[in-house]
C-alpha positions in Angstrom: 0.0 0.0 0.0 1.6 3.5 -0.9 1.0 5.7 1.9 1.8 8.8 -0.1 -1.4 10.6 -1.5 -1.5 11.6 -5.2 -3.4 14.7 -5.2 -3.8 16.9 -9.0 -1.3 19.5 -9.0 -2.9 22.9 -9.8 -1.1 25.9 -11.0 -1.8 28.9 -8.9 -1.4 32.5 -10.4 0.6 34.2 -7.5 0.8 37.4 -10.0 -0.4 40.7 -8.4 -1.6 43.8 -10.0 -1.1 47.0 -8.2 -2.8 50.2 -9.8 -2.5 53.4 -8.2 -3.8 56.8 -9.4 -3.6 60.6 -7.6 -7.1 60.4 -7.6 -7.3 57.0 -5.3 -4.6 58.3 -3.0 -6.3 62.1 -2.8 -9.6 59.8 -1.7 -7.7 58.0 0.9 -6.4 61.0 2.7 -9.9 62.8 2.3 -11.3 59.4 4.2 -8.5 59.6 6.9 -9.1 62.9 8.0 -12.5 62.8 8.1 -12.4 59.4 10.3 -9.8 61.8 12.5 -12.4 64.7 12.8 -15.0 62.5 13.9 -12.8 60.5 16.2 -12.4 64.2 17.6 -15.7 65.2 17.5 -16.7 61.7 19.0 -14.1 61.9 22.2 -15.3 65.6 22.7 -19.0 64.8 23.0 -18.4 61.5 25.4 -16.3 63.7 27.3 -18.8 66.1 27.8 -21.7 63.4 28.6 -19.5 61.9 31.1 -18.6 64.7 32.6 -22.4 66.0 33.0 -23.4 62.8 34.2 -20.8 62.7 36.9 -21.6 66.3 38.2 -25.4 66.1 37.7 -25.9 65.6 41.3 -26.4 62.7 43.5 -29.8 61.0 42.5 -29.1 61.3 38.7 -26.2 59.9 39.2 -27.0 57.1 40.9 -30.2 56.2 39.0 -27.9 56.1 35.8 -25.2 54.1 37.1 -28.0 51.6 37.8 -29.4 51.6 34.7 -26.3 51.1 33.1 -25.4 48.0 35.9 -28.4 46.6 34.9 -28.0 46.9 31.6 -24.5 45.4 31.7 -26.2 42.5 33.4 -28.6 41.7 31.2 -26.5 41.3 28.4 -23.8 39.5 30.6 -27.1 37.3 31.2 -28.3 36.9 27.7 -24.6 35.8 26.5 -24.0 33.3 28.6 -28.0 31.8 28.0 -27.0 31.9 24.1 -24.1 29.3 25.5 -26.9 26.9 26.7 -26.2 27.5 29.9 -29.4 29.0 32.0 -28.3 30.9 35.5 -30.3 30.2 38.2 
């Protein structure tokens, strides 16, 4: 018994074309400094909900943290039941 395989060889085309044009590259950097400005604008606003949030006063405070616990929860929850395991 030969206990080599004989598989078909199959020629693979390893041959890449690269094209590159002003116009592609001039899109590219339009693209990367939008994402920047919105990363920007993104951290800016956060910050500023954050830092509301934590100087709203006592009660809001509170009541959003556990919002936001129970939310974290509940998805915690509903991961692990996707598992098949059910938490008592």
């Amino acid at each position: 018994v030969d206990s080599k395989a004989e598989s078909p060889h199959v020629p693979i085309d390893t041959s890449v074309e690269v094209v590159s044009t002003q116009n592609n590259e001039a899109d590219l950097t339009c693209s990367k400094k939008a994402k920047k400005g919105r990363s920007v604008l993104f951290g800016a606003t956060m910050g500023l909900a954050v830092a509301a949030w934590v100087y709203s006063g006592n009660y809001v405070f509170t009541g959003l943290f556990t919002l936001m616990t129970a939310l974290g929860q509940l998805e915690y929850y509903r991961m692990v039941m996707n598992t098949g395991i059910y938490p008592a």
